[in-house]
DOMIPA-45609 format. One record per residue (C-alpha): residue number from 1; residue in three letters; x, y, z. Coordinates in steps of 0.25 Angstrom, whole numbers, padded with zeros to 4 digits. Example, Ala and Ser with C-alpha at 12.3 -4.5 7.8 and 13.67 -1.06 7.14 Angstrom:
BEGIN
+-----+-----+-------+-------+-------+
!   k !   r !  east ! north !    up !
+-----+-----+-------+-------+-------+
!   1 ! Ala !  0049 ! -0018 !  0031 !
!   2 ! Ser !  0055 ! -0004 !  0029 !
+-----+-----+-------+-------+-------+
// end
This chain:
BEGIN
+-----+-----+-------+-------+-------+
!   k !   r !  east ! north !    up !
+-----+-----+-------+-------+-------+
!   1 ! Unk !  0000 !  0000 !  0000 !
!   2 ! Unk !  0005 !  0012 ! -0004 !
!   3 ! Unk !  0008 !  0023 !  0006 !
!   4 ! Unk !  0002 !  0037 !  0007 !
!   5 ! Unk !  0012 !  0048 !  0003 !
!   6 ! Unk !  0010 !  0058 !  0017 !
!   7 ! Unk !  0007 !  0073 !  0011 !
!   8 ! Unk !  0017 !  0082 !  0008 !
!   9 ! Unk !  0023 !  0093 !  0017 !
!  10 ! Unk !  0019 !  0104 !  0007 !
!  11 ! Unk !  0006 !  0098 !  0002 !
!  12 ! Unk ! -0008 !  0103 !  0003 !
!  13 ! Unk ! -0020 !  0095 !  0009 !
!  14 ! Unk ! -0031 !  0095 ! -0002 !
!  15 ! Unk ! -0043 !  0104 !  0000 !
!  16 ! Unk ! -0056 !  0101 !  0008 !
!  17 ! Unk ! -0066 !  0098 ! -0004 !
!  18 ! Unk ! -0076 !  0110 ! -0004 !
!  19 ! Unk ! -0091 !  0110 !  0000 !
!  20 ! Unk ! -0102 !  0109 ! -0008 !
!  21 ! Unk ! -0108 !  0122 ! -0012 !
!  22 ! Unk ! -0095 !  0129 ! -0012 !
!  23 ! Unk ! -0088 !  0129 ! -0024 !
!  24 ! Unk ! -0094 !  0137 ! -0037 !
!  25 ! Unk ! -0109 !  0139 ! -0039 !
!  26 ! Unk ! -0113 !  0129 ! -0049 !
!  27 ! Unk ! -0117 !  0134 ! -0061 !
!  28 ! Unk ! -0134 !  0135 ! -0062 !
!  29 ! Unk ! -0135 !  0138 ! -0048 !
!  30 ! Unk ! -0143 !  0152 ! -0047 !
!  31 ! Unk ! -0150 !  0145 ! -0060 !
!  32 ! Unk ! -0155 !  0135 ! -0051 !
!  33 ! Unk ! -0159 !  0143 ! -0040 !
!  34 ! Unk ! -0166 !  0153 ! -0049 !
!  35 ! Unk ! -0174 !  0143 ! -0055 !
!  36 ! Unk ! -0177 !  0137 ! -0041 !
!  37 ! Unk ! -0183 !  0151 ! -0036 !
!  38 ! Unk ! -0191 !  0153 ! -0049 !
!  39 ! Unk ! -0198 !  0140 ! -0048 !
!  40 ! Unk ! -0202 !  0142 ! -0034 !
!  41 ! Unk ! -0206 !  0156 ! -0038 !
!  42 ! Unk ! -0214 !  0149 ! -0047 !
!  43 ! Unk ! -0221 !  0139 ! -0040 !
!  44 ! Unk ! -0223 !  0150 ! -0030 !
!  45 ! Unk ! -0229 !  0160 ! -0039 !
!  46 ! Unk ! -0240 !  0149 ! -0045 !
!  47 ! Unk ! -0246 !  0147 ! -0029 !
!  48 ! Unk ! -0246 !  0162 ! -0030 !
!  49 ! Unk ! -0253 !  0165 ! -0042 !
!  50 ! Unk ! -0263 !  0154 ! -0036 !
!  51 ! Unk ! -0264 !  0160 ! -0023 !
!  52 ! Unk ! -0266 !  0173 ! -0028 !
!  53 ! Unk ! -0278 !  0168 ! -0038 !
!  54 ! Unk ! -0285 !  0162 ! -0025 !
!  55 ! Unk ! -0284 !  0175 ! -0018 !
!  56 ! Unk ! -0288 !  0184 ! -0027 !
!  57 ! Unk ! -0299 !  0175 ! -0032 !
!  58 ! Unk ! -0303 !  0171 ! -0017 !
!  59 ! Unk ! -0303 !  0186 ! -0015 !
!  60 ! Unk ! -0312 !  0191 ! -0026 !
!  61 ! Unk ! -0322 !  0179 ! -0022 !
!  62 ! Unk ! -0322 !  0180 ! -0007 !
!  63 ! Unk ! -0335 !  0188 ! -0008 !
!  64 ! Unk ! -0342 !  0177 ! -0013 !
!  65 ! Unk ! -0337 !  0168 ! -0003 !
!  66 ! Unk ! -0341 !  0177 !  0007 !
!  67 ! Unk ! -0353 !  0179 !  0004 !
!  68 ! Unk ! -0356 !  0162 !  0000 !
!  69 ! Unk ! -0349 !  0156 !  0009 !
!  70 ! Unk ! -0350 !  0141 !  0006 !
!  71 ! Unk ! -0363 !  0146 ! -0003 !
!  72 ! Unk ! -0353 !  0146 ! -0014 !
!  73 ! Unk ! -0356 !  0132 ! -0015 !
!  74 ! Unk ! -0373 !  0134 ! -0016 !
!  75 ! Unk ! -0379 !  0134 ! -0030 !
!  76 ! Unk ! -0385 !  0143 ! -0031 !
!  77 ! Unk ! -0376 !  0154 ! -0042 !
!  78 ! Unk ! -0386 !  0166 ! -0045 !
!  79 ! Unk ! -0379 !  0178 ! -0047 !
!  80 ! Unk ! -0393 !  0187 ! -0047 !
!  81 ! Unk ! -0398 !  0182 ! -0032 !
!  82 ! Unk ! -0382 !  0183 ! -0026 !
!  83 ! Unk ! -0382 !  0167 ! -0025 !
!  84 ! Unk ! -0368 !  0165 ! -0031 !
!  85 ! Unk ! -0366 !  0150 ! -0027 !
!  86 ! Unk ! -0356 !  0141 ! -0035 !
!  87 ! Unk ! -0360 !  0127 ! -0030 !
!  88 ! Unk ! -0365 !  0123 ! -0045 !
!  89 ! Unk ! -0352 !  0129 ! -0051 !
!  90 ! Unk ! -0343 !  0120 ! -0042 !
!  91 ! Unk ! -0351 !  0108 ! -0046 !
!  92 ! Unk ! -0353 !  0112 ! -0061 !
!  93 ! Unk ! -0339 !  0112 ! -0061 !
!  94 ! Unk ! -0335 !  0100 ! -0055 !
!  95 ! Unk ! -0347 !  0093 ! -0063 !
!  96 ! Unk ! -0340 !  0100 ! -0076 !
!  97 ! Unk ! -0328 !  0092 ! -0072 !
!  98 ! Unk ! -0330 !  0079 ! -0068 !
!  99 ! Unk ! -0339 !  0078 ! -0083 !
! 100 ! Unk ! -0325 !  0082 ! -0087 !
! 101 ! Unk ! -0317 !  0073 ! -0080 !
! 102 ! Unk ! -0327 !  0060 ! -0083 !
! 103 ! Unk ! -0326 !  0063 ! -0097 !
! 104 ! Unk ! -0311 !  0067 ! -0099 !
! 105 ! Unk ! -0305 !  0058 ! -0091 !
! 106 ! Unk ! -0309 !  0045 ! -0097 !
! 107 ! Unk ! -0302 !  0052 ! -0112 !
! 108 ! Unk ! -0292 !  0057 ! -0104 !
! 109 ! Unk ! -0287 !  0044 ! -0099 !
! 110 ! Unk ! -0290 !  0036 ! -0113 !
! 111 ! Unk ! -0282 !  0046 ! -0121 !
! 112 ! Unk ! -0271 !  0045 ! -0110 !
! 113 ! Unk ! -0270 !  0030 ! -0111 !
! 114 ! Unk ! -0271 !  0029 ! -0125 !
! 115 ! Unk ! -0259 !  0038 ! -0129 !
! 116 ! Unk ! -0250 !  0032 ! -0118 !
! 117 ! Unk ! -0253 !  0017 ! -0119 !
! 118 ! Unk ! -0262 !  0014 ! -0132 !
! 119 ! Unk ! -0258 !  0024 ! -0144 !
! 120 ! Unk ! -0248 !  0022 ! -0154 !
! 121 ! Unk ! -0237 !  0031 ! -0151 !
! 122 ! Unk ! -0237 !  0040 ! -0164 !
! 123 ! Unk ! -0251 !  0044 ! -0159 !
! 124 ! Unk ! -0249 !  0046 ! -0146 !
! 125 ! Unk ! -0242 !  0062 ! -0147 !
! 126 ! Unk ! -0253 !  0066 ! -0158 !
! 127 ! Unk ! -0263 !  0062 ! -0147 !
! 128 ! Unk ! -0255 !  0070 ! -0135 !
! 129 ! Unk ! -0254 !  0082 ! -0143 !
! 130 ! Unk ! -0271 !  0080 ! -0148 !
! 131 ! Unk ! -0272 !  0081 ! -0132 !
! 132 ! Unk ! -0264 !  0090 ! -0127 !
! 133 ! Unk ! -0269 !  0100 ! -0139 !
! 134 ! Unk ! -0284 !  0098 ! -0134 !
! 135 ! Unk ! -0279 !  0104 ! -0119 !
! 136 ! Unk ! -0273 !  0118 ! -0125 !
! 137 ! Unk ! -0288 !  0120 ! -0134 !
! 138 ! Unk ! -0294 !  0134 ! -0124 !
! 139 ! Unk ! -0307 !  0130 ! -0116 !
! 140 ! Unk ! -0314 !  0138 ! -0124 !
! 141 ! Unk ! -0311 !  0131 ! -0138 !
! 142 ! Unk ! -0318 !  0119 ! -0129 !
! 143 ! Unk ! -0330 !  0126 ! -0126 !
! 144 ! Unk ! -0333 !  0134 ! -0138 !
! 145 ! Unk ! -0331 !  0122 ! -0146 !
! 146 ! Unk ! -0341 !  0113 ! -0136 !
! 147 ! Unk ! -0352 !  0125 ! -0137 !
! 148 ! Unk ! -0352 !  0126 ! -0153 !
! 149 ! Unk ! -0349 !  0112 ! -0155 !
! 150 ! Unk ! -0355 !  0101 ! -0143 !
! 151 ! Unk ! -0367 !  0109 ! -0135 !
! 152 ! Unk ! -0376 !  0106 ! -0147 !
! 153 ! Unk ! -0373 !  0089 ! -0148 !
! 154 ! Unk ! -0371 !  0089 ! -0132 !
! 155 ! Unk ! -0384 !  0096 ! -0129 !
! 156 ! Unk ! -0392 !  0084 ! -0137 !
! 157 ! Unk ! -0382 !  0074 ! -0131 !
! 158 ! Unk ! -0387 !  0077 ! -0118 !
! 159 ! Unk ! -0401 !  0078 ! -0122 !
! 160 ! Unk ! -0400 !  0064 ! -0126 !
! 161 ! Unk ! -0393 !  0059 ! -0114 !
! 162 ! Unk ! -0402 !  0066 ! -0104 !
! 163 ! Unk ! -0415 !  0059 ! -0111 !
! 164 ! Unk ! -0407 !  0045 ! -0113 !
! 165 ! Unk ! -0404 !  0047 ! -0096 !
! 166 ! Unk ! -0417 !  0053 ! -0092 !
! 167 ! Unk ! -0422 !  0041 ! -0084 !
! 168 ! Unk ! -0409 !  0037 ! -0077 !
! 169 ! Unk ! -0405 !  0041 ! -0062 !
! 170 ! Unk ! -0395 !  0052 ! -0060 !
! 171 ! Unk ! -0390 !  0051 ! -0074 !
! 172 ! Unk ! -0404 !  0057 ! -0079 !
! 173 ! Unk ! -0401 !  0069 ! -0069 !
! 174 ! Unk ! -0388 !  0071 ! -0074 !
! 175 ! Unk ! -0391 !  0072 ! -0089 !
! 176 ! Unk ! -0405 !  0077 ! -0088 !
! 177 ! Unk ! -0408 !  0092 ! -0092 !
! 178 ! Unk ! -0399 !  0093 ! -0103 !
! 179 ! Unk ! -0394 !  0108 ! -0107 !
! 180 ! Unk ! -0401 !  0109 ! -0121 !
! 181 ! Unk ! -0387 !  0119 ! -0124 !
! 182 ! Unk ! -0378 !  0107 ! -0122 !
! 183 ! Unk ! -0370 !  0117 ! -0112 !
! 184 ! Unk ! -0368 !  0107 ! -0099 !
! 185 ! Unk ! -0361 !  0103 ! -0088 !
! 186 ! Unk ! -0358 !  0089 ! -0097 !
! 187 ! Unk ! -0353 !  0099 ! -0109 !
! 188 ! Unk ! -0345 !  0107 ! -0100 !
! 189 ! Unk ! -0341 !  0093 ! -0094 !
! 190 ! Unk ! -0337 !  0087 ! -0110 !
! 191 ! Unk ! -0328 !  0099 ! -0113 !
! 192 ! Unk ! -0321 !  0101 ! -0101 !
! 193 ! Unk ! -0319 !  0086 ! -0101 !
! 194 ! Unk ! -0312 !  0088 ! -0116 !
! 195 ! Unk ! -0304 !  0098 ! -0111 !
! 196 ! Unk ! -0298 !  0091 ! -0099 !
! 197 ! Unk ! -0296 !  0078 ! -0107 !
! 198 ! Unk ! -0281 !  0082 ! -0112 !
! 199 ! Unk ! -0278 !  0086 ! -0099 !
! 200 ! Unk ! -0281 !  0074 ! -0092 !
! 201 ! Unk ! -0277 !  0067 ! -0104 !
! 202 ! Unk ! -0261 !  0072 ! -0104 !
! 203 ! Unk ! -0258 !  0071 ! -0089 !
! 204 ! Unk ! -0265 !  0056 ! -0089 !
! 205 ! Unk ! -0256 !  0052 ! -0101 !
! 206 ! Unk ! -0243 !  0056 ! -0095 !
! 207 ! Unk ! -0248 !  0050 ! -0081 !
! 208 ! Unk ! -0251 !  0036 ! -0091 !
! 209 ! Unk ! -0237 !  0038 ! -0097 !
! 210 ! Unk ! -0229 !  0037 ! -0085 !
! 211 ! Unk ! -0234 !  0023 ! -0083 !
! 212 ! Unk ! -0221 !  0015 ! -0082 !
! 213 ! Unk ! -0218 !  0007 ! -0094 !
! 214 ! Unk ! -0214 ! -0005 ! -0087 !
! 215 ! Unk ! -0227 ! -0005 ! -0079 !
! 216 ! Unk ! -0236 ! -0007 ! -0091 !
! 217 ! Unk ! -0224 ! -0016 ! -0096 !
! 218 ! Unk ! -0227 ! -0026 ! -0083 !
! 219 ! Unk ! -0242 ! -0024 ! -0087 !
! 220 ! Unk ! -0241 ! -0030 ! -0100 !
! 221 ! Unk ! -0229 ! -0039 ! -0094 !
! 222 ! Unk ! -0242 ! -0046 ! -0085 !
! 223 ! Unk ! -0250 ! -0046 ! -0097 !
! 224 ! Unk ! -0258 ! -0035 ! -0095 !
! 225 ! Unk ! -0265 ! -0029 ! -0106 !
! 226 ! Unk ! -0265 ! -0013 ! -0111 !
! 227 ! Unk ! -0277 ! -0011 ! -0103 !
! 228 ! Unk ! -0273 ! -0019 ! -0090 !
! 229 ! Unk ! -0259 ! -0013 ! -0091 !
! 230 ! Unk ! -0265 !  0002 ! -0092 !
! 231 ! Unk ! -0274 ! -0001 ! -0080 !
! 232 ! Unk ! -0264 ! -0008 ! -0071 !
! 233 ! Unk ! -0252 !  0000 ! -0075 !
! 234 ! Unk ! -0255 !  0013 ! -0080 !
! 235 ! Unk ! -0268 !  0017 ! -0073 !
! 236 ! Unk ! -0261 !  0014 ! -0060 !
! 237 ! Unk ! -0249 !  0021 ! -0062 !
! 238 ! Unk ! -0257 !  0035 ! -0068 !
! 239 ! Unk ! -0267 !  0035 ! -0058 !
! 240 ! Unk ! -0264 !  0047 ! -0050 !
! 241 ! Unk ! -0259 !  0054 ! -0063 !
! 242 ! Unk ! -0273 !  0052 ! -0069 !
! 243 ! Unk ! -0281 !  0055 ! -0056 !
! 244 ! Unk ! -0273 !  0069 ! -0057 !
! 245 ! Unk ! -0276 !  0071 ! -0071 !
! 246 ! Unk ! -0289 !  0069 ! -0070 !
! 247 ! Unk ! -0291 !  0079 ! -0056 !
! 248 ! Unk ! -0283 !  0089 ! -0067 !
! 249 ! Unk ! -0291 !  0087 ! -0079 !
! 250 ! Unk ! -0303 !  0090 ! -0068 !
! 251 ! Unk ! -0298 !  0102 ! -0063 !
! 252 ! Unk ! -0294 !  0107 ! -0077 !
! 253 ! Unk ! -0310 !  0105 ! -0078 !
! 254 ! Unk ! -0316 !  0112 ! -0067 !
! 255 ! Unk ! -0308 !  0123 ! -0071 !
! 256 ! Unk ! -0312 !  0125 ! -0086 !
! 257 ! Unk ! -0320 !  0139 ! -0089 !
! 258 ! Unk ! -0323 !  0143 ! -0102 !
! 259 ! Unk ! -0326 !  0128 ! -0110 !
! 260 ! Unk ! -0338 !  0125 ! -0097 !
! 261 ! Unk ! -0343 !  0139 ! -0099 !
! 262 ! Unk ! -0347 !  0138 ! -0113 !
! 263 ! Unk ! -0354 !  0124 ! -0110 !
! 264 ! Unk ! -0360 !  0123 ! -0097 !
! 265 ! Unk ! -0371 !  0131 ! -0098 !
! 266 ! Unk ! -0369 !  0139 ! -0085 !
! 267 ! Unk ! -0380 !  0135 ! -0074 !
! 268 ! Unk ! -0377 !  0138 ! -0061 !
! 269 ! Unk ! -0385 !  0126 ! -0054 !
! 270 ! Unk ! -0380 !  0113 ! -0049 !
! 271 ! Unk ! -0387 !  0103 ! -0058 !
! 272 ! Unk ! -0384 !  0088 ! -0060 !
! 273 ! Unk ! -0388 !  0088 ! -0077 !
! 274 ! Unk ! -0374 !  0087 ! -0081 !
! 275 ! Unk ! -0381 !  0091 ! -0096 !
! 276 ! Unk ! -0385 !  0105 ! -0091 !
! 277 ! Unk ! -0380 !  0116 ! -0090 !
! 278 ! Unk ! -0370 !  0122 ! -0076 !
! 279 ! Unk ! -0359 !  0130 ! -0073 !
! 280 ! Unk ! -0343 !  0129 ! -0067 !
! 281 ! Unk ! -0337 !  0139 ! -0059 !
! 282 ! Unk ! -0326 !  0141 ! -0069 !
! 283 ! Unk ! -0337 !  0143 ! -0082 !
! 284 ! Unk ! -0347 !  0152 ! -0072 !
! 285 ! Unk ! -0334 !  0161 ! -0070 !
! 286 ! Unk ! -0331 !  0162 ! -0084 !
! 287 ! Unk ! -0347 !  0165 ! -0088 !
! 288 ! Unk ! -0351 !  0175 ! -0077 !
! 289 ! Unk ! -0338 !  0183 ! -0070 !
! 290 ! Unk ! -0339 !  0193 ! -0083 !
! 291 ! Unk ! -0353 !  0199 ! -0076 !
! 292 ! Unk ! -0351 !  0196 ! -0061 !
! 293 ! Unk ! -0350 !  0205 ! -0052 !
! 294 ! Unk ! -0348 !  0207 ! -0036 !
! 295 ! Unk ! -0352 !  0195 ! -0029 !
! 296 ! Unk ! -0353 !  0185 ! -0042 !
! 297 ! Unk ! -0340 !  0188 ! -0046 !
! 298 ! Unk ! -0334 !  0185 ! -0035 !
! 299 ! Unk ! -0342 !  0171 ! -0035 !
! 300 ! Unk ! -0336 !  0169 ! -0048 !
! 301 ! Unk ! -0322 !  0173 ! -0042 !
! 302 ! Unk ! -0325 !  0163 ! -0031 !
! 303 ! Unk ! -0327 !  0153 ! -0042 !
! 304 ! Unk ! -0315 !  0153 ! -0048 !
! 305 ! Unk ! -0309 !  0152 ! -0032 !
! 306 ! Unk ! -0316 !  0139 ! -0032 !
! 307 ! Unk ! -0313 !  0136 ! -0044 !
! 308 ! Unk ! -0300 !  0136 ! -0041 !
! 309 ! Unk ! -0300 !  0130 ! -0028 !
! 310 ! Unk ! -0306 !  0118 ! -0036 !
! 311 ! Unk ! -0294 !  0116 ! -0046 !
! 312 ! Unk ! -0284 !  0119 ! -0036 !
! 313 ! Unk ! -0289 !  0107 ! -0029 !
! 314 ! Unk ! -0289 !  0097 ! -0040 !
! 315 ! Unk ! -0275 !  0101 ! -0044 !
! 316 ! Unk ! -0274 !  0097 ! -0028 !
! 317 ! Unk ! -0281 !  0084 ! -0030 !
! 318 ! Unk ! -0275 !  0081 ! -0041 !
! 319 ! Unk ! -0260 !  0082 ! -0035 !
! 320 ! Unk ! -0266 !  0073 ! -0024 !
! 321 ! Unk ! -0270 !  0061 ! -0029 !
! 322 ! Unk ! -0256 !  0064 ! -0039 !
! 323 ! Unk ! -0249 !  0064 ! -0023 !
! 324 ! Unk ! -0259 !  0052 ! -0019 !
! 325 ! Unk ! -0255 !  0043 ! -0030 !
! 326 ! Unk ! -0239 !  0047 ! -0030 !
! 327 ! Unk ! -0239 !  0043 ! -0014 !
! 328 ! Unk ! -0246 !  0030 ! -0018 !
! 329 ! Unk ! -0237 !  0026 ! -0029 !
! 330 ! Unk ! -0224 !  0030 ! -0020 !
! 331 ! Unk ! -0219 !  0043 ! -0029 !
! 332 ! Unk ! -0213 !  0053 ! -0024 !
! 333 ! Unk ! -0219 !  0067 ! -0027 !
+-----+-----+-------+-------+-------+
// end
């Protein structure tokens, strides 16, 4: 075994390596502070901008809070004897949603698993780009086009169906009293329902598309067929992503204006016939703020406060049951 030469009398121990952080700044470093400081400013300036549109709204309609109480909630909407109740807004508006939501979703959920699992791939992008295109048409192209083109069929389809269902409980109340225009809660419901459909349509498609390859692999390994391996694997896998896109698609539905104000008819009554005609609070905002005045307008402002407090929490229900289903599966959010 060699030995170990002792140090020279003249020789210098070596220097104590230096601590972190103390030699030159890294290059990028006031970059990425900057960038940290403008994302928090901009997460910040977003709860800002929504806390500012719940005061000022809240503000403006506190008069007719005041005066209602929890008679906001009567129906009983009539401007011209100070009754100024919204309880058949609320419910046309979840009504108006829920006709959306049966009808969209079962579309939605067939287009979704058509492009991921069953169509050629050459067709697959032309169809993506056919859905995504129907989502950036205005509201009002929807609406316009429903009231010049489908009132008139719609009105003698629902004539037909209330005769054909006169006799059977319930669903005689339902579809009795058709509105001879064709303007309705269902023609509101059809409409909205086409306009949610690419929503709902794109986020369950790329909830289906994350389905892990080998999953389906071992689902056709055990024999399964394309059906059983969509319903044991895939459905599984997607569920809190589709629950959430559809809780989405509903709050993209209770909010829609202008498309269920050319079609509902505007009837400020609680009614069961879901051929005649109602109101929302979003499409009896857009039809009467231009003439109201003092206490009515501030009804209409409190609307919108409800309205709001309405989609902010389904956006919450929806990041729940996306929470739910994360804690359940084991992932980490």
């Amino acid at each position: 075994m060699a030995a170990i030469a002792p140090p020279r009398e003249n020789e210098q121990p070596a220097p104590a390596p230096k601590g972190l952080g103390s030699g030159p700044r890294p290059p990028g470093i006031f970059t990425d502070h900057l960038f940290r400081w403008i994302a928090l400013a901009s997460g910040l300036l977003v709860l800002a901008i929504l806390g500012l549109i719940a005061y000022t709204t809240t503000k403006n309609a506190w008069p007719w809070f005041r005066e209602e109480g929890f008679g906001i909630f009567a129906d009983n909407w009539d401007p011209a004897k100070g009754q100024y109740g919204a309880g058949a807004m609320i419910y046309g508006t979840f009504l108006v949603g829920i006709i959306a939501l049966l009808v969209s979703v079962p579309i939605s959920l067939g287009i979704a698993l058509f492009v991921t699992e069953i169509a050629p791939r050459p067709f697959r992008k032309p169809i993506v780009y056919v859905v995504d295109l129907l989502a950036a048409i205005p509201s009002v192209v929807y609406g316009l086009w429903a009231l010049a083109v489908l009132t008139g069929p719609l009105a003698d389809i629902y004539s037909s169906i209330s005769s054909a269902t006169s006799g059977i409980p319930i669903i005689g109340d339902l579809t009795s009293d058709p509105s001879p225009t064709g303007l309705s809660f269902m023609t509101a419901g059809l409409i909205v329902a086409i306009m949610i459909t690419p929503i709902i349509t794109s986020l369950t498609r790329e909830v289906f598309a994350t389905t892990p390859q080998p999953l389906k692999e071992a689902a056709y390994g055990m024999g399964a067929t394309r059906w059983e391996m969509i319903r044991g694997s895939v459905f599984p896998h997607s569920r809190g992503g589709v629950v959430s896109a559809v809780i989405i698609g509903l709050g993209r539905a209770i909010g829609e204006t202008i498309a269920v104000a050319l079609l509902i008819g505007s009837s400020q009554h609680i009614s069961a016939h879901i051929f005649g005609p109602g109101d929302t609070l979003a499409s009896i905002i857009a039809n009467q703020f231009g003439e109201a005045v003092g206490i009515q307008r501030a009804a209409l402002i409190g609307m919108g406060v409800v309205l709001l407090v309405l989609t902010v929490g389904v956006g919450i229900l929806a990041r729940g049951f996306v929470n739910r289903y994360d804690r359940k599966s084991g992932a980490v959010v």
